[in-house]
C-alpha positions in Angstrom: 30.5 157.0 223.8 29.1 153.7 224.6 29.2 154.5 228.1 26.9 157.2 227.8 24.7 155.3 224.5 24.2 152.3 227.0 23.3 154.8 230.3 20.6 157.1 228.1 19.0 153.6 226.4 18.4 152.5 230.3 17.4 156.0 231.3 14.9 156.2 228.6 13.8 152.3 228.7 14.3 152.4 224.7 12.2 149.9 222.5 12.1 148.9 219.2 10.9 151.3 217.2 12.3 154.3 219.1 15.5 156.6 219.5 17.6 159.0 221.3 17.1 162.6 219.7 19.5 165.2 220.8 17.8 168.4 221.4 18.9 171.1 218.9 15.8 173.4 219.8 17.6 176.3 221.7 21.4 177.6 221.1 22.8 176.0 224.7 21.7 172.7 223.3 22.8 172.8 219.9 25.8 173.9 221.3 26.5 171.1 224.2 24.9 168.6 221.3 27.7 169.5 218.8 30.6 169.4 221.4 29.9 166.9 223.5 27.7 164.8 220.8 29.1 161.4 222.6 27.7 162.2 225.9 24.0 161.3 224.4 22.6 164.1 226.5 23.9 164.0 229.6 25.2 167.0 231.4 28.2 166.9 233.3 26.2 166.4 237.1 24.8 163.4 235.0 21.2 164.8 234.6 19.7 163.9 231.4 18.8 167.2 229.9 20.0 167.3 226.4 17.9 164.5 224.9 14.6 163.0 224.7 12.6 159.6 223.4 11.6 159.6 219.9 9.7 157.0 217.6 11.8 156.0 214.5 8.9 157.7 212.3 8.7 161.0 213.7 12.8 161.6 214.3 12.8 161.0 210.8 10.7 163.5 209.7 11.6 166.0 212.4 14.9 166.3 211.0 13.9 166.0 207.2 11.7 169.0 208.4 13.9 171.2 210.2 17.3 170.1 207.8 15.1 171.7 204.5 14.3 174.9 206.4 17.6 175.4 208.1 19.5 174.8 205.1 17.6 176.4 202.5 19.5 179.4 200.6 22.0 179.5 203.3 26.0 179.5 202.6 28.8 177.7 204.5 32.5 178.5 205.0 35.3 176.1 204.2 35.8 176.2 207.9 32.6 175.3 208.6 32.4 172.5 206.2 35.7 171.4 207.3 34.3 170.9 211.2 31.1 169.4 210.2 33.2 166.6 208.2 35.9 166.5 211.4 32.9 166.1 213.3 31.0 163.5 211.5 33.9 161.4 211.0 34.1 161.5 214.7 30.8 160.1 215.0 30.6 157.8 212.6 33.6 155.8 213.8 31.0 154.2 216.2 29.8 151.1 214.2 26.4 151.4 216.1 26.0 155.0 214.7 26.7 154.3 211.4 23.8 150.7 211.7 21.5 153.3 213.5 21.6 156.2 210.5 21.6 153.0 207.2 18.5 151.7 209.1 17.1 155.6 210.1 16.9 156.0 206.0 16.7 152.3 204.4 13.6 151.6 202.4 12.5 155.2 202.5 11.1 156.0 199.1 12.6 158.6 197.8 9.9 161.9 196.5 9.6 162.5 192.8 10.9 166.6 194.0 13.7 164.9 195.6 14.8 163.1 192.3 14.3 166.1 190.1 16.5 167.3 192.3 19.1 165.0 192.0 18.5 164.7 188.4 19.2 168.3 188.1 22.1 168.8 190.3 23.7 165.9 188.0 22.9 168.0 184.6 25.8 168.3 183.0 28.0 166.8 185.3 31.1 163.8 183.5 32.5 161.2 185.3 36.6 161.5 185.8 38.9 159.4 187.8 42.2 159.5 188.8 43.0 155.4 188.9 42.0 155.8 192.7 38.4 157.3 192.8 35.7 158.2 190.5 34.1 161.5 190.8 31.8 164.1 188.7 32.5 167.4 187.7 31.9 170.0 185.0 35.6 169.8 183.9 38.1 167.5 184.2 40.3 168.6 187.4 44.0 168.4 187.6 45.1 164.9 187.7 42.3 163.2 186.6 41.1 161.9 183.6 37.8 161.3 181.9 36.1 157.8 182.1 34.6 155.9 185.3 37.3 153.0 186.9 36.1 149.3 186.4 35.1 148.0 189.7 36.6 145.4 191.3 34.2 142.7 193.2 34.9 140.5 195.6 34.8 136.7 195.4 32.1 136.7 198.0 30.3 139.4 196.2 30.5 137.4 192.6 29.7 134.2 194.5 26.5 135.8 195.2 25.6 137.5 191.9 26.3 134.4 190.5 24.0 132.1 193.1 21.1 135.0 192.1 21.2 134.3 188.5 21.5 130.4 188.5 19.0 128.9 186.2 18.0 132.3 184.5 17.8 132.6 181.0 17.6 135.6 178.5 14.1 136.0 176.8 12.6 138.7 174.7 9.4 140.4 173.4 10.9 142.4 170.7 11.2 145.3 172.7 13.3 144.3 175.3 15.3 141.8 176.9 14.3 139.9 180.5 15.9 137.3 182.6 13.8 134.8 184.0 13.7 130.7 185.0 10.9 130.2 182.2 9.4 131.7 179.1 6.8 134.5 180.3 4.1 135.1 178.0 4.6 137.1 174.9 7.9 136.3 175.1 10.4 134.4 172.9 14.0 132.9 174.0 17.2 134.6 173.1 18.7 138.2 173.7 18.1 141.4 171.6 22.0 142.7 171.2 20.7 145.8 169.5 18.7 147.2 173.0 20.9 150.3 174.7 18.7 151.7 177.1 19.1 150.2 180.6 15.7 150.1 182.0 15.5 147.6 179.3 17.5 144.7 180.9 15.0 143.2 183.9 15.8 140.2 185.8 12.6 138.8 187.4 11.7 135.5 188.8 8.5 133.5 187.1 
């Protein structure tokens, strides 16, 4: 796979900013794409013919584009879904795929329709565990039972919360509860223990 990754950035002098796109356009190249993913376009004479240059920007919103319409009110097989997760995991063993999709998506806000969304699909829903994983569901499945597992941190990770919240102290307004290096105004020191809600609790810097 790097082979190929390295040969297609040289063929398409790739700068910052830009990307490989594999060509799903026409059934031959979804087809090639989806077997021979790792060949990054590349037929077998070694003619580049399944990819092109893209700009960050516009591969993003090709596929946002063309995943909504191709996936809207269709179903999938268990087979299906079982080869698409083969696959994936396939691809995703590559650590420069995996940096390449986090930074494809990072810091893109998300659409208000995109969190009703979420917010519906998670109506309803109860977190259950199984003392190995955490998951949500209707009902509790076999095996599992209700509650979320405490998570464990690392000591790097609590080093670092930690370092973040050195020198921050609890204030309040009356309404609700803020974290902060000095006394903001309107604000009075101490911590409101009777405050539930969770957009309540802010930690800023002054």
């Amino acid at each position: 796979m790097y082979e190929f990754r390295n040969k297609a950035v040289k063929y398409f002098n790739l700068q910052k900013g830009e990307v490989i796109h594999h060509l799903r356009e026409t059934e031959e190249q979804r087809n090639f794409n989806d077997q021979y993913y790792e060949r990054w376009g590349f037929d077998f004479d070694g003619n580049m013919k399944y990819a092109i240059k893209m700009s960050n920007s516009n591969h993003t919103i090709y596929h946002n584009k063309v995943g909504s319409m191709g996936m809207k009110n269709k179903t999938f097989s268990e087979q299906w879904k079982k080869e698409q997760s083969e696959r994936g995991k396939k691809r995703f063993k590559n650590p420069i795929e995996r940096e390449k999709v986090s930074k494809r998506f990072k810091g893109i806000p998300k659409t208000k329709e995109h969190n009703k969304k979420n917010s519906e699909a998670l109506m309803g829903m109860k977190l259950f565990n199984n003392s190995i994983i955490n998951i949500r569901a209707k009902e509790c499945p076999k095996g599992f039972i209700p509650g979320i597992m405490k998570r464990e941190f690392s000591q790097e990770r609590f080093n670092n919360y930690s370092k973040s919240n050195k020198g921050l102290i609890w204030f309040n307004n009356g309404i609700k509860n803020i974290r902060a290096k000095e006394c903001p105004k309107g604000f009075v020191k101490g911590f409101l223990s009777n405050i539930r809600k969770i957009d309540n609790f802010l930690a800023i810097q002054v």
